[in-house]
PyMOL CGO cylinders between C-alpha atoms (Angstrom):
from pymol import cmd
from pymol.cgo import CYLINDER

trace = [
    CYLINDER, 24.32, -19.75, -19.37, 20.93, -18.75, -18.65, 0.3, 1, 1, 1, 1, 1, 1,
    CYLINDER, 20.93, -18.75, -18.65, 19.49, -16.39, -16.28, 0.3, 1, 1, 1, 1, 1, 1,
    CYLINDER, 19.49, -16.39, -16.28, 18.10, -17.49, -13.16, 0.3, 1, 1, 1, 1, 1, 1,
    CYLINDER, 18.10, -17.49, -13.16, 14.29, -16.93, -12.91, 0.3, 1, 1, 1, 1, 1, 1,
    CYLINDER, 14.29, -16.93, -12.91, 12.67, -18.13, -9.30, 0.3, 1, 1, 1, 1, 1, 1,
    CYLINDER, 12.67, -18.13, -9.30, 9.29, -20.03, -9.56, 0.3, 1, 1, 1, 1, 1, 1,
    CYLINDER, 9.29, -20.03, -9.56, 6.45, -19.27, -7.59, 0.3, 1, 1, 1, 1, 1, 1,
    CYLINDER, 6.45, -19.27, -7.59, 7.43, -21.69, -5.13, 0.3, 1, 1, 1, 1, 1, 1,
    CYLINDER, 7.43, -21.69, -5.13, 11.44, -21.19, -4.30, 0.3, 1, 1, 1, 1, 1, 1,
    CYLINDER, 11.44, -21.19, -4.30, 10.44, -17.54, -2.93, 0.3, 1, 1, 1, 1, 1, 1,
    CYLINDER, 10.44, -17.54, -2.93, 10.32, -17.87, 1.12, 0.3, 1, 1, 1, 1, 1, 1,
    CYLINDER, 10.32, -17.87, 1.12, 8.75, -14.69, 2.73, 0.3, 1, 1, 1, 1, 1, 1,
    CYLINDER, 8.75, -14.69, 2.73, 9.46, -13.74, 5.87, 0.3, 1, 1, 1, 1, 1, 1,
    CYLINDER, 9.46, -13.74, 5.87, 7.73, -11.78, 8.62, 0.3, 1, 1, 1, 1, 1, 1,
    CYLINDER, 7.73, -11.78, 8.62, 10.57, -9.07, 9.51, 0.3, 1, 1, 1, 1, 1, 1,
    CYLINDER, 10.57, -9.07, 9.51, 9.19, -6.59, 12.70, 0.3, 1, 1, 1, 1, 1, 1,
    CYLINDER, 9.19, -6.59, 12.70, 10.93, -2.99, 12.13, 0.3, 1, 1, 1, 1, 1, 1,
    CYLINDER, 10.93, -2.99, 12.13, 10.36, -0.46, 15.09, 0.3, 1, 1, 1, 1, 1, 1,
    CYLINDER, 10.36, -0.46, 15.09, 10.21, 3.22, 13.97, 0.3, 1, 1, 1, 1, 1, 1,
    CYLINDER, 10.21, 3.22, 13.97, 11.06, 4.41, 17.57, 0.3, 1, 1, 1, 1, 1, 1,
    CYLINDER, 11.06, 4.41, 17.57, 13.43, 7.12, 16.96, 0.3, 1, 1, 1, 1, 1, 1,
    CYLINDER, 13.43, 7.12, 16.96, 14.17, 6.17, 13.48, 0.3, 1, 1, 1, 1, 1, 1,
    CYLINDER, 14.17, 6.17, 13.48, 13.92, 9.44, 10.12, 0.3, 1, 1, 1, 1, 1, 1,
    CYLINDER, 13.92, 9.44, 10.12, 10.79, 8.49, 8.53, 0.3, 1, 1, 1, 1, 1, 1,
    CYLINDER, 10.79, 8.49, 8.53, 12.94, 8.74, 4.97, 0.3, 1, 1, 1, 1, 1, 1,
    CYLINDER, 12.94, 8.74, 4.97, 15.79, 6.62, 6.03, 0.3, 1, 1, 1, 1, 1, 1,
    CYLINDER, 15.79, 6.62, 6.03, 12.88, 4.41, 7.39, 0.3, 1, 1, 1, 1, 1, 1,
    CYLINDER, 12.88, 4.41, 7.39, 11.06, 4.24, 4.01, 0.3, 1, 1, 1, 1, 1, 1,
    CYLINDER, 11.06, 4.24, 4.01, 14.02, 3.44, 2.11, 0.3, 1, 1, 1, 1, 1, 1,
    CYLINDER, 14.02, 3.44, 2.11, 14.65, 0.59, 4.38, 0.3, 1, 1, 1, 1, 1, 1,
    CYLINDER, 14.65, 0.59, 4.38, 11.05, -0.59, 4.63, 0.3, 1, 1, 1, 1, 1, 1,
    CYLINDER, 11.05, -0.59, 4.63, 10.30, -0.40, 0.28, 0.3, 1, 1, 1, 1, 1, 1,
    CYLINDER, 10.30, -0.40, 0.28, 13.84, -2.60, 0.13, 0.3, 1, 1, 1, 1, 1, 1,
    CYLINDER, 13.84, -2.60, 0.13, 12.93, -5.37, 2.35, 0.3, 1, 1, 1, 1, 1, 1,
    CYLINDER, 12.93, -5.37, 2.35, 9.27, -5.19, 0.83, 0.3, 1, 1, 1, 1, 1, 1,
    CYLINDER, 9.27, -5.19, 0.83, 10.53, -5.31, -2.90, 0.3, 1, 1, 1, 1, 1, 1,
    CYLINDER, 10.53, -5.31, -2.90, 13.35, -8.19, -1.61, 0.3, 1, 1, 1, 1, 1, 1,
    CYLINDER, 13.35, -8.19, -1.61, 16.29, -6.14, -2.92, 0.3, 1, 1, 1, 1, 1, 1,
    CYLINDER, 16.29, -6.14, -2.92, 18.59, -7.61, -0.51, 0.3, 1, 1, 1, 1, 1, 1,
    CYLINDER, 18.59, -7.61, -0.51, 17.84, -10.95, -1.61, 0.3, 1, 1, 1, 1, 1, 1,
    CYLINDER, 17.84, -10.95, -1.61, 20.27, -13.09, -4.08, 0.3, 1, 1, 1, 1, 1, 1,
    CYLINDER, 20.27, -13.09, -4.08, 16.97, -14.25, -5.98, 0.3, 1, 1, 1, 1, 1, 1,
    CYLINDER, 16.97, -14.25, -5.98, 15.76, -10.37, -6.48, 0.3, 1, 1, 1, 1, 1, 1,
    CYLINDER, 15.76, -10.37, -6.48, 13.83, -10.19, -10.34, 0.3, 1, 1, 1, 1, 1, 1,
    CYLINDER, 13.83, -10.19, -10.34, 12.65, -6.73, -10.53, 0.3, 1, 1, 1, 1, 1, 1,
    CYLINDER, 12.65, -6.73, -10.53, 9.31, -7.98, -12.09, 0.3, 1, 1, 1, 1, 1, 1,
    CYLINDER, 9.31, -7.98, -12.09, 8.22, -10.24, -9.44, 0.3, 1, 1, 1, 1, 1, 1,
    CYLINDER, 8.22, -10.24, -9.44, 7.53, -10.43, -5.63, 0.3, 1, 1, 1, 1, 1, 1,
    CYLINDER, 7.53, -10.43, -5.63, 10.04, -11.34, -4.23, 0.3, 1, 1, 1, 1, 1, 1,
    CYLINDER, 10.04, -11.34, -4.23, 10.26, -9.63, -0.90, 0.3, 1, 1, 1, 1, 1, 1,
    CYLINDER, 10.26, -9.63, -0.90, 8.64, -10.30, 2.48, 0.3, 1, 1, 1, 1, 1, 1,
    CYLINDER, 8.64, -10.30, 2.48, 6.03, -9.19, 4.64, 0.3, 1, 1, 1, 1, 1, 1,
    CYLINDER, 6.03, -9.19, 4.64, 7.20, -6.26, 7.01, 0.3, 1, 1, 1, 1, 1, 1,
    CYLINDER, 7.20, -6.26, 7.01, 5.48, -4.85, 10.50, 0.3, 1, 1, 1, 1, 1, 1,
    CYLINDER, 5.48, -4.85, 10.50, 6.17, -1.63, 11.11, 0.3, 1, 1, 1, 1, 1, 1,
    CYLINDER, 6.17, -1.63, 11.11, 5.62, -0.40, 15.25, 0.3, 1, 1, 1, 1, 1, 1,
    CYLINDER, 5.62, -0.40, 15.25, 5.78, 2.47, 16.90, 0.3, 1, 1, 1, 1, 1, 1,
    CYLINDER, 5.78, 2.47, 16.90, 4.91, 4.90, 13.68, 0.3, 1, 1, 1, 1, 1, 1,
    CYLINDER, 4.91, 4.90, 13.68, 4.18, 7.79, 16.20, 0.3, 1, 1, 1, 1, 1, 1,
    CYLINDER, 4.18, 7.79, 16.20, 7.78, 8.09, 17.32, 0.3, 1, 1, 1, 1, 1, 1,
    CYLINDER, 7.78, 8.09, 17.32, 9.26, 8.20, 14.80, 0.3, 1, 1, 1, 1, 1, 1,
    CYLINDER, 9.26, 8.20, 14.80, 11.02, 11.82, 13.93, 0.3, 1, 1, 1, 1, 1, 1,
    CYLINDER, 11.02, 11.82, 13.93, 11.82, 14.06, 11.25, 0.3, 1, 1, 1, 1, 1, 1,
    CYLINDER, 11.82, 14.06, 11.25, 14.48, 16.47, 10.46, 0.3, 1, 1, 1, 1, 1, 1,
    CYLINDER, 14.48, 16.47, 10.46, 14.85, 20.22, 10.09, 0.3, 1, 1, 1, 1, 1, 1,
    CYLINDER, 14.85, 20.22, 10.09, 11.13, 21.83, 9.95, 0.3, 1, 1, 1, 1, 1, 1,
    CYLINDER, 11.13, 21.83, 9.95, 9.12, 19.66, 8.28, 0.3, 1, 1, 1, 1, 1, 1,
    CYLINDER, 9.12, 19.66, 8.28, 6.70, 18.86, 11.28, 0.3, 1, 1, 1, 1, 1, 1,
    CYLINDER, 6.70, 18.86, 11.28, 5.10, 22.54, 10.66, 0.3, 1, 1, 1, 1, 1, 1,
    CYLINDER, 5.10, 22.54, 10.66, 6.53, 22.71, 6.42, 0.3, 1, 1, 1, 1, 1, 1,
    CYLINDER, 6.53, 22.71, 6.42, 5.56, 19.68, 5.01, 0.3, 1, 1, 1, 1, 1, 1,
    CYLINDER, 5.56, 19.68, 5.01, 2.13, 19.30, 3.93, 0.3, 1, 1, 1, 1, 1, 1,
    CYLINDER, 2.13, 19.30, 3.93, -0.12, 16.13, 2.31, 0.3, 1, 1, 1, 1, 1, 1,
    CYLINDER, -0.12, 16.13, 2.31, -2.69, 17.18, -0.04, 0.3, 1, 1, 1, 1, 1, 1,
    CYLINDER, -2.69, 17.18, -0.04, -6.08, 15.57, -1.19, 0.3, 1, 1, 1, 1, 1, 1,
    CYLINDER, -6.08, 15.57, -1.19, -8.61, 16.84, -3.42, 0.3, 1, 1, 1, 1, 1, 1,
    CYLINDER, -8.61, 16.84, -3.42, -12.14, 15.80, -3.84, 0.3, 1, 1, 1, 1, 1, 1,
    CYLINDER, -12.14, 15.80, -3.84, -12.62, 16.33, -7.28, 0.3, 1, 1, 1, 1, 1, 1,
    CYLINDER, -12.62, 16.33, -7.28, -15.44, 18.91, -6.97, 0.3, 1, 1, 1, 1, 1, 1,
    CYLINDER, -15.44, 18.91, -6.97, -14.40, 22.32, -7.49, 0.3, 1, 1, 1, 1, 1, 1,
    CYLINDER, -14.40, 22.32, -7.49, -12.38, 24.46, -4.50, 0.3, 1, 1, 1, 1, 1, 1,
    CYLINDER, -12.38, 24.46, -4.50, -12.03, 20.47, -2.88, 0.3, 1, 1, 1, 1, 1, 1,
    CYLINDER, -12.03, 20.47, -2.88, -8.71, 21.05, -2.10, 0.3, 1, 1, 1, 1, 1, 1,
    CYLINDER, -8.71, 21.05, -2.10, -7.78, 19.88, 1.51, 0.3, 1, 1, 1, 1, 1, 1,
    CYLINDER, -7.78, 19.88, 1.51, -4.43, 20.14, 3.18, 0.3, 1, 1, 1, 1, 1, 1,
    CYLINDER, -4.43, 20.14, 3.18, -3.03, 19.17, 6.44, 0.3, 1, 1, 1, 1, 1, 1,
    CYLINDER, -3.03, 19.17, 6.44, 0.64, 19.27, 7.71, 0.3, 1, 1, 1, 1, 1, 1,
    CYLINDER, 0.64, 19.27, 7.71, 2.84, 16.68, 8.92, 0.3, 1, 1, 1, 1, 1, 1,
    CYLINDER, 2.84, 16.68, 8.92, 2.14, 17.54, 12.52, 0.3, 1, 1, 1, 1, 1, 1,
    CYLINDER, 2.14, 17.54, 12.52, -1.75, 17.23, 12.48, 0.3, 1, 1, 1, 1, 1, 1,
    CYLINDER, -1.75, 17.23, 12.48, -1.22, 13.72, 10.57, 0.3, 1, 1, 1, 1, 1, 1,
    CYLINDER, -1.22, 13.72, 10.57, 1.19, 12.32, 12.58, 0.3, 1, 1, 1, 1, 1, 1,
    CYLINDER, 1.19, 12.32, 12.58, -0.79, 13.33, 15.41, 0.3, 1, 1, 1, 1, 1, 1,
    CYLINDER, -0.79, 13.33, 15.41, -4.51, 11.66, 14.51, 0.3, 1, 1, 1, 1, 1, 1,
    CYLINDER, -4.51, 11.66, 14.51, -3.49, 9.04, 11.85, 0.3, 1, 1, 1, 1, 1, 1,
    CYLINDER, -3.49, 9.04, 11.85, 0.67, 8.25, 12.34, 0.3, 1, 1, 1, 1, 1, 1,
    CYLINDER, 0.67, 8.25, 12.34, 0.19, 5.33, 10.50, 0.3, 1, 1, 1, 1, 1, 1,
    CYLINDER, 0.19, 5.33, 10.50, -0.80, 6.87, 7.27, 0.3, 1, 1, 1, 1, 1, 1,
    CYLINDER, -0.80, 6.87, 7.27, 2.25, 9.10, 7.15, 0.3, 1, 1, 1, 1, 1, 1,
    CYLINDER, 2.25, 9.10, 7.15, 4.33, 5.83, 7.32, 0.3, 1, 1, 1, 1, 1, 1,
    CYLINDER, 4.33, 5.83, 7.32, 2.46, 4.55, 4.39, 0.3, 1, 1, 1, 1, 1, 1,
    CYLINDER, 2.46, 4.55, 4.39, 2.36, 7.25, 2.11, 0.3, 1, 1, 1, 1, 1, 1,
    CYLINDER, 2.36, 7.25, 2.11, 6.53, 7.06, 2.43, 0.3, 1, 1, 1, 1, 1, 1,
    CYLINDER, 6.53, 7.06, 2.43, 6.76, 3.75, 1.82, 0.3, 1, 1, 1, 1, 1, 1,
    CYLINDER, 6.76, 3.75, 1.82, 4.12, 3.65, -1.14, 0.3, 1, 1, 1, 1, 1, 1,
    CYLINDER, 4.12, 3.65, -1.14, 5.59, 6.41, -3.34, 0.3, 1, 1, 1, 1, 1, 1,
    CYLINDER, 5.59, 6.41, -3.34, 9.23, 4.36, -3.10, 0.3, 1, 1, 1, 1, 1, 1,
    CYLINDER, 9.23, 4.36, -3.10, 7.10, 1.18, -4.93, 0.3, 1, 1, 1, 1, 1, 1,
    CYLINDER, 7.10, 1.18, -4.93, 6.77, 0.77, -8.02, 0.3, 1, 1, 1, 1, 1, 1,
    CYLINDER, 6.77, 0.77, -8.02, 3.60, 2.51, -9.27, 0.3, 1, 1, 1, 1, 1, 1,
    CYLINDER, 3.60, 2.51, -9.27, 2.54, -0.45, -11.46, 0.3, 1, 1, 1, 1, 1, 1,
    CYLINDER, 2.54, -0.45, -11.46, 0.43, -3.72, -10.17, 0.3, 1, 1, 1, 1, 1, 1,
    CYLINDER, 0.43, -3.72, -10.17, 3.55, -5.11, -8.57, 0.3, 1, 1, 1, 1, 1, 1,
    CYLINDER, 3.55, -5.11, -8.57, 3.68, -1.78, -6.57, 0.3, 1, 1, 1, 1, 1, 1,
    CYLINDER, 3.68, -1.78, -6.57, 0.21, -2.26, -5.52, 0.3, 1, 1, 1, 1, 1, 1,
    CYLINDER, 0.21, -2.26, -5.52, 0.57, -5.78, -4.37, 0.3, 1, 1, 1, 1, 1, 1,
    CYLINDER, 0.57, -5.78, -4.37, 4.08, -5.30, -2.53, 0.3, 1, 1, 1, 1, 1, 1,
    CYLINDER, 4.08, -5.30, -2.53, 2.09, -2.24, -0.96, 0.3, 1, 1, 1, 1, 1, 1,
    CYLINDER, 2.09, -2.24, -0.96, -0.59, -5.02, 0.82, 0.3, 1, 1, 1, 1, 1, 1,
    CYLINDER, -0.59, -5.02, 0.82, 2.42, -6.83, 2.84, 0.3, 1, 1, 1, 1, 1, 1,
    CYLINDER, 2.42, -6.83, 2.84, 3.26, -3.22, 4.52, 0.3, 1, 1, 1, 1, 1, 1,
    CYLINDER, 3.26, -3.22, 4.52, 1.43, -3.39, 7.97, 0.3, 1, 1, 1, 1, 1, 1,
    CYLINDER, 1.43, -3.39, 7.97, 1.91, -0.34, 10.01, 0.3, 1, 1, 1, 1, 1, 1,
    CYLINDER, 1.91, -0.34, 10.01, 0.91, 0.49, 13.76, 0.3, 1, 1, 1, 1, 1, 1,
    CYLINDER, 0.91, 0.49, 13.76, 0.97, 3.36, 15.97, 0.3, 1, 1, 1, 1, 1, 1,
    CYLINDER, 0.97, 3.36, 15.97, 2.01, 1.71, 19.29, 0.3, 1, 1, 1, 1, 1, 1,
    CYLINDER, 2.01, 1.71, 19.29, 4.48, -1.02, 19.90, 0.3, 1, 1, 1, 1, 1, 1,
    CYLINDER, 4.48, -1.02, 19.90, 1.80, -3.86, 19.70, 0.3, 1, 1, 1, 1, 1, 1,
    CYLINDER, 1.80, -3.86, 19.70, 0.37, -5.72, 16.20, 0.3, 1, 1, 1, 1, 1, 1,
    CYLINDER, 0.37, -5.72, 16.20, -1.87, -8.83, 16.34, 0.3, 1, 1, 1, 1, 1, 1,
    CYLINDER, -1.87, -8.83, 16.34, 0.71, -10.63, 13.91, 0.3, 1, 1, 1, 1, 1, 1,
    CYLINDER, 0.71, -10.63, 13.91, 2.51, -12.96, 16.67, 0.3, 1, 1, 1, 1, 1, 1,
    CYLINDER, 2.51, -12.96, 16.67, 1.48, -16.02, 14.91, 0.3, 1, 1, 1, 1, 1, 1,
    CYLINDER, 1.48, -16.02, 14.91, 3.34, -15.24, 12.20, 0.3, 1, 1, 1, 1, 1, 1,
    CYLINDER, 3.34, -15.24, 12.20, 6.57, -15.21, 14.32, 0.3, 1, 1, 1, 1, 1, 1,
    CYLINDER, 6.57, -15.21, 14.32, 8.27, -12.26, 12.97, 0.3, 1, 1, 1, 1, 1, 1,
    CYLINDER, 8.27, -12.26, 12.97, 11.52, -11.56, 13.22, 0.3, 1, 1, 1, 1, 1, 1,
    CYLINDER, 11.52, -11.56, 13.22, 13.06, -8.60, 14.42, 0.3, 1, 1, 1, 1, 1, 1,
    CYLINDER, 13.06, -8.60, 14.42, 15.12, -6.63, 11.80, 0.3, 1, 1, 1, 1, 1, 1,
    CYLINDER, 15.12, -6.63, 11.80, 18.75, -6.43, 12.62, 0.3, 1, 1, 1, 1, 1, 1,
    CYLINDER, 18.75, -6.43, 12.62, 20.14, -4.63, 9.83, 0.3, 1, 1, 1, 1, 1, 1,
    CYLINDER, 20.14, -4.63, 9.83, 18.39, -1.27, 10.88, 0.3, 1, 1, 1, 1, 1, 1,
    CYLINDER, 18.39, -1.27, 10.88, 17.52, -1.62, 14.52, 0.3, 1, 1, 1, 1, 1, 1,
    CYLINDER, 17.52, -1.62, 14.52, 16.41, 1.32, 16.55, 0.3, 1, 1, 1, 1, 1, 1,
    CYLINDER, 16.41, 1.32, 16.55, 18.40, 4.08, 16.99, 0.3, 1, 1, 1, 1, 1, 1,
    CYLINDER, 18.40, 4.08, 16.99, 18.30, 6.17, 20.09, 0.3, 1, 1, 1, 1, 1, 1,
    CYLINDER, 18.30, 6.17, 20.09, 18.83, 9.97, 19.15, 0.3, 1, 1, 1, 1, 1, 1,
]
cmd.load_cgo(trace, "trace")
């Protein structure tokens, strides 16, 4: 018997709307990578895309546990020397929530090519509205909003 290997063309992608309202931005991230990689799907092949497109609203509610507001902190370096910049979780969430979203979600993916392009179907917003209603998404059901 051989093993099943879908074409181009049997892969469906769907448009699947997760809101981040109350939701822990690692439990989030895990969620978000899976549906994005297609792991829940019976045709999953861990070399191709095989996941679907996923909107990601309300990034600036979303919460964190313990201290990591004030501990955590993202660093980025210019290359030139003493370019060293840093900037806690609190300051990012605050002017770019988005990007704090992202950078959780991208270092779950695979850091090859296939990484990079499951990485472009991750659209994430700050406030509860996207511009992606043509698309019809669909809400996500299996990890809805939790009120804390």
């Amino acid at each position: 018997m051989k093993t099943y290997q879908p074409k181009a063309g049997e892969i469906t992608r769907r448009w699947i709307l997760v809101d981040a309202k109350g939701q822990t931005l690692g439990r989030l991230a895990t969620h978000v990578a899976d549906l994005l990689r297609g792991k829940g799907k019976p045709i999953f092949t861990p070399h191709l895309d095989t996941g679907d497109f996923v909107i990601v609203v309300n990034a600036e509610k979303l919460s964190v546990t313990g201290k990591k507001l004030e501990q955590k902190t993202y660093y980025h370096h210019s290359q030139y020397p003493g370019g060293i910049k840093a900037e806690t979780l609190q300051t990012r969430l605050d002017e770019k929530p988005e990007r704090v979203v992202e950078a959780a979600v991208r270092g779950m993916l695979p850091k090859t090519k296939l990484g990079d392009a499951l990485f472009t179907k991750l659209k994430v917003y700050a406030g509860p509205t996207h511009p992606h209603a043509a698309q019809q998404p669909v809400a996500d059901s299996a990890h809805g909003a939790r009120e804390n």
